[in-house]
C-alpha positions in Angstrom: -4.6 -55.4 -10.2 -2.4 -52.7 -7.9 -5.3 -50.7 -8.3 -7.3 -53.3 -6.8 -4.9 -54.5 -4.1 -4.7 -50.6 -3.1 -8.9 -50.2 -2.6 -8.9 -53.3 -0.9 -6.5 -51.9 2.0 -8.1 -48.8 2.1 -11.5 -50.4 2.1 -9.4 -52.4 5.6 -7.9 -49.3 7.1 -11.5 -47.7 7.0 -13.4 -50.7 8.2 -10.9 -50.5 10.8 -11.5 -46.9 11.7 -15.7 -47.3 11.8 -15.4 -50.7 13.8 -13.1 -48.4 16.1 -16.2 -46.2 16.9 -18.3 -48.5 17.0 -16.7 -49.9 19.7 -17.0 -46.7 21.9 -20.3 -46.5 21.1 -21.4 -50.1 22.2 -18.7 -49.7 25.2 -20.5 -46.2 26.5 -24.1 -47.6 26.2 -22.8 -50.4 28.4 -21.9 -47.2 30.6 -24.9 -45.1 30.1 -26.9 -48.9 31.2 -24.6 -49.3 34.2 -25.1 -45.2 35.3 -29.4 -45.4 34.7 -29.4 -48.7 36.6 -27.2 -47.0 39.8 -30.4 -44.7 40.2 -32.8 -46.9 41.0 -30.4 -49.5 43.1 -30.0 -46.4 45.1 -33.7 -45.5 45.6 -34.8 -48.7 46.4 -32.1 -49.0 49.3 -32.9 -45.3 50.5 -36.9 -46.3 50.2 -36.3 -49.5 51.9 -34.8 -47.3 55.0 -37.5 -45.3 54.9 -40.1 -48.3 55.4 -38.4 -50.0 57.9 -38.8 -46.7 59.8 -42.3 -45.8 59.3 -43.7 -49.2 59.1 -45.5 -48.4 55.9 -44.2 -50.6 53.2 -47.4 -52.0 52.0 -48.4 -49.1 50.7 -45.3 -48.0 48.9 -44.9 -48.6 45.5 -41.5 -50.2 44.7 -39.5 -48.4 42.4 -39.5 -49.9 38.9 -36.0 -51.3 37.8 -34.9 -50.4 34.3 -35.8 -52.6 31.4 -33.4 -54.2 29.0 -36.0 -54.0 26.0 -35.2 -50.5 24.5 -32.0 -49.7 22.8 -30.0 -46.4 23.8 -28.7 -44.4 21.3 -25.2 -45.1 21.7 -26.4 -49.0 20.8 -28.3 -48.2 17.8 -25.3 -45.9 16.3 -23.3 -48.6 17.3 -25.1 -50.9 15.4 -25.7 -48.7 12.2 -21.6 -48.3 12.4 -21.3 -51.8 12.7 -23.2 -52.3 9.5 -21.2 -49.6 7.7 -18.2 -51.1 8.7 -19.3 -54.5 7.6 -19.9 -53.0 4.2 -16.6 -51.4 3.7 -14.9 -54.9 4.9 -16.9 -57.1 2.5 -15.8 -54.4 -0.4 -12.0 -55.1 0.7 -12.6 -58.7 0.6 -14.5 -58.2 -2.7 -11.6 -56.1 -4.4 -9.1 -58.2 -2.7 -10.5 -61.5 -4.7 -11.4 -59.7 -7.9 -7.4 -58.7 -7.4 -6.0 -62.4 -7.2 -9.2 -63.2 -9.6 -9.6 -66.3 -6.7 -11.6 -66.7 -3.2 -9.5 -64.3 -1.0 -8.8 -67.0 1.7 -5.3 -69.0 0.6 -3.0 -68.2 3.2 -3.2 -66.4 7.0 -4.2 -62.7 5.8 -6.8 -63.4 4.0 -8.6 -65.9 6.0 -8.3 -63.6 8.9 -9.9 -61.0 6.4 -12.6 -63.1 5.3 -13.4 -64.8 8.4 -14.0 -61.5 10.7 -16.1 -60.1 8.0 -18.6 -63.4 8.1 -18.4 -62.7 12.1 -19.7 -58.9 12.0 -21.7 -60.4 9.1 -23.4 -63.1 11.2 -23.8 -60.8 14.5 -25.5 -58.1 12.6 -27.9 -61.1 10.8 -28.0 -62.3 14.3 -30.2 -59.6 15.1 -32.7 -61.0 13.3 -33.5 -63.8 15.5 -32.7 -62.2 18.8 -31.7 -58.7 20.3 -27.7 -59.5 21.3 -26.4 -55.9 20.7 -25.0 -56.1 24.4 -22.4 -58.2 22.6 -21.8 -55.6 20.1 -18.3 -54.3 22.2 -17.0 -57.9 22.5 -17.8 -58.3 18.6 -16.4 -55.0 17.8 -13.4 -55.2 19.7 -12.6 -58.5 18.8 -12.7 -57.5 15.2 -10.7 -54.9 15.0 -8.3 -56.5 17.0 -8.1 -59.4 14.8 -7.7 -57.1 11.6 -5.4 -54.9 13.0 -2.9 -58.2 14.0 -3.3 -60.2 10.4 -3.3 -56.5 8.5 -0.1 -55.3 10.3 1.7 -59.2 10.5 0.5 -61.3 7.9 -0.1 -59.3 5.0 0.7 -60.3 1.9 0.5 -59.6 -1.9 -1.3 -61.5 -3.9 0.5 -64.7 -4.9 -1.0 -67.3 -7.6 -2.6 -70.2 -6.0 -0.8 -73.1 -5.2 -1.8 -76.6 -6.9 -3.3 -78.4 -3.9 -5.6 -75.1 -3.5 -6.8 -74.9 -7.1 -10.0 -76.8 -6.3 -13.9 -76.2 -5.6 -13.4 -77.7 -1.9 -11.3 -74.4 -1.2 -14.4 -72.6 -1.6 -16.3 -74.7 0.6 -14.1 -75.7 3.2 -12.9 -72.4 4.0 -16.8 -71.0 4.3 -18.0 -73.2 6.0 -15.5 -73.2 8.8 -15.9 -69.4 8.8 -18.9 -69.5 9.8 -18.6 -72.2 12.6 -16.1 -69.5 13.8 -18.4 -66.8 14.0 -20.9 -68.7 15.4 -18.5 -70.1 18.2 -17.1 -66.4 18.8 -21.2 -65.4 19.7 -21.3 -68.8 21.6 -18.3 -67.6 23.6 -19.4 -63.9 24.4 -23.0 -65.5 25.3 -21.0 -67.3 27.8 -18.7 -64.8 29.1 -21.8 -63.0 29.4 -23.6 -65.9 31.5 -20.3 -66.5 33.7 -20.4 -62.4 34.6 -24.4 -62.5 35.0 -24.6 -65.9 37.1 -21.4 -64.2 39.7 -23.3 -61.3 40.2 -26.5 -63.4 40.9 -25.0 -65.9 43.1 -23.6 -63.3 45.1 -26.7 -60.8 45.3 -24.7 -58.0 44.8 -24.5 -54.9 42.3 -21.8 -55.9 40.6 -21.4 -54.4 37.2 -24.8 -52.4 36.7 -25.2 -52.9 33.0 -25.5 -56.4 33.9 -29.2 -55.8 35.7 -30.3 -54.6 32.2 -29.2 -58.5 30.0 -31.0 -61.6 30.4 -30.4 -63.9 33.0 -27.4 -66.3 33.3 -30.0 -69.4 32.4 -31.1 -67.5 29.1 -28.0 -66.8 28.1 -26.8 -69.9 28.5 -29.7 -71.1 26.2 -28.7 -68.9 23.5 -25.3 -69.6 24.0 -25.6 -73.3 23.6 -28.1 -72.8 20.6 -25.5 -70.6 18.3 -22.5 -72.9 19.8 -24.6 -76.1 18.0 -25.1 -74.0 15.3 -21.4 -73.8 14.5 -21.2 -77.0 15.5 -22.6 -78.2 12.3 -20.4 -76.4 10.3 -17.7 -77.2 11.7 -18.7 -80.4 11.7 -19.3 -80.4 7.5 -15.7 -78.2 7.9 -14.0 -81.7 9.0 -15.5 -83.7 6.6 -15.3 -81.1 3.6 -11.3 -81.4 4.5 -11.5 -84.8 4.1 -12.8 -84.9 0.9 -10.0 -81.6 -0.3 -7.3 -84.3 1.4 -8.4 -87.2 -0.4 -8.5 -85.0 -4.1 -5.3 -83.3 -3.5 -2.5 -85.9 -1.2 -4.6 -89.3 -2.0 -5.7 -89.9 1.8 -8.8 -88.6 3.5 -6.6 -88.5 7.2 -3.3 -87.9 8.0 -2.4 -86.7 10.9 -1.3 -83.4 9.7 -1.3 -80.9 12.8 -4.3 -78.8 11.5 -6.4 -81.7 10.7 -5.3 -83.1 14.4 -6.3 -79.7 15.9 -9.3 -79.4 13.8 -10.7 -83.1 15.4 -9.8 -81.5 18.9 -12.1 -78.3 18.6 -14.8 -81.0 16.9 -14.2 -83.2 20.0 -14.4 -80.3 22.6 -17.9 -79.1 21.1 -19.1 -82.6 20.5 -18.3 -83.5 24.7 -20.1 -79.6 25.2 -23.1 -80.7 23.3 -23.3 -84.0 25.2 -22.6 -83.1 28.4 -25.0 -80.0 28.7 -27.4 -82.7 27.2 -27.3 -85.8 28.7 -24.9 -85.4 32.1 -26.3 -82.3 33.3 -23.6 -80.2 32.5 -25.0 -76.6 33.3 -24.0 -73.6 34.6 -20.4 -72.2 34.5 -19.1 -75.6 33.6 -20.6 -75.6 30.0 -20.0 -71.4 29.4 -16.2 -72.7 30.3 -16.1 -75.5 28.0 -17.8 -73.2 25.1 -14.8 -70.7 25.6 -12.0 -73.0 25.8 -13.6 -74.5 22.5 -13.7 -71.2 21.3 -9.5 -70.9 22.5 -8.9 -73.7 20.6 -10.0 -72.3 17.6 -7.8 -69.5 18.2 -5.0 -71.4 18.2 -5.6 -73.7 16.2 -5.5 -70.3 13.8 -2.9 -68.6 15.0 -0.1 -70.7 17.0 -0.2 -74.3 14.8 -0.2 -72.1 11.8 3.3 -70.3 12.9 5.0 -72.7 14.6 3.4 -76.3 13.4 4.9 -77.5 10.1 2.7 -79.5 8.3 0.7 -80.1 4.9 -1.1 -77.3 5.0 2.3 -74.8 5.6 3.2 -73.9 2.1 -0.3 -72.1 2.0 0.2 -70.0 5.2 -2.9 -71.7 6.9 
């Protein structure tokens, strides 16, 4: 079992390390984007001068602005590193469970573990369905931030599972809500993404370059809101899943525990997302905002109830 325990930290540390450069990678094609776009910005103004001068702007041809179809090769490293990385993480959540011969995801450390693998995992399976490898820094980042903080703070060895954990609906409940994570942290950079794009729009201005290369600030608010309703539903099945775990292990299907209080908030804050953008016209930078604060409260519903809430659901470190 040491044995075990050992690969699946090194297996961490290495995912750690390729996630690292895959992060420069994504972060210097959003660079090399920004530095091709500057060129033509620049010709256009200089050609513009030019045809205010001569009175011959009908028969220019405009200069053609750079298109957001082909990948660089800093993104497509960046991607292939992601997918390395995502490899090496799901062997040190693999070893880490084979290890406590359990689902690695009883307490703080290994949720954090689990859960930022099934975010690189959905972001690469993302790309799929659509090209959003101009996220790929904010994934990146974000994942080896989050490893780095429950790896160096929350670690801990592997324990024997406590009673009220010893049950199918661990399995379950836990996924599920996983994944409504990673689908809200997508939903989130979407909508970072749209708040940045619709700014530089509004004001007609350069702004950041790279930005001239993404979608629009109305498409990516579509794709936002279609991967936030996407984790909606899980974390909607997360709710009710807990319910069910409450009712098998304490006799009660509700009560009031802090993280089953937060855990009807972020449901709330996505449910009056969903509704708004749908039926009150709630468009724009309103809905990216609500998106991310949903997305905040998921974060803390993670990290600050978990330290400093006491509840049911302390003894287990979640």
């Amino acid at each position: 079992m040491d044995n075990l325990v050992a690969y699946s930290l090194v297996a961490v540390y290495s995912a750690m390390g390729v996630y690292t450069v895959a992060f420069i990678l994504f972060t210097l094609d959003l660079a090399k984007r920004s530095a091709q776009r500057a060129e033509p910005v620049a010709a256009r103004a200089q050609q513009a001068a030019v045809n205010s001068s001569s009175m011959t702007s009908v028969l220019e041809r405009p200069v053609a602005p750079l298109q957001s179809g082909g990948a660089t090769r800093y993104e497509r490293a960046g991607l292939a590193l992601s997918i390395l990385g995502f490899v090496l993480h799901a062997a040190a959540v693999l070893t880490r469970g084979f290890a406590a011969e359990r689902v690695p995801w009883t307490n703080m450390f290994e949720f954090g573990l689990t859960a930022t693998v099934v975010m690189m995992g959905t972001f690469v399976a993302v790309q799929l369905w659509k090209d959003l490898r101009y996220l790929g820094a904010y994934i990146t980042g974000f994942v080896v931030l989050s490893l780095g903080i429950v790896t160096v703070n929350f670690y801990v060895d592997v324990v024997p599972t406590p009673p009220a954990l010893q049950s199918a609906w661990l399995v379950i409940h836990v996924l599920v809500a996983a994944l409504a994570t990673a689908f809200f942290a997508i939903g989130a950079g979407l909508s970072i993404m749209q708040l940045m794009q619709a700014r530089r729009e509004a004001r007609e201005s350069a702004g950041l370059r790279f930005l001239d290369t993404l979608p629009g600030a109305s498409v990516l608010e579509s794709l936002a809101y279609r991967v936030t309703v996407v984790g909606f539903v899980f974390w909607t099945f997360t709710l009710i899943a807990g319910a069910i775990w409450a009712e098998r292990a304490w006799g009660r299907y509700w009560g009031w525990d802090t993280k089953e209080v937060w855990t009807f908030i972020i449901w709330t804050l996505f449910a009056g997302y969903i509704h708004a953008r749908a039926t009150r016209g709630w468009r724009g930078n309103r809905s990216a905002w609500l998106a991310i604060v949903g997305f905040g409260a998921v974060l803390f519903n993670y990290s600050i109830v978990n330290l400093y809430f006491n509840g049911l659901h302390s003894y287990s470190g979640l």
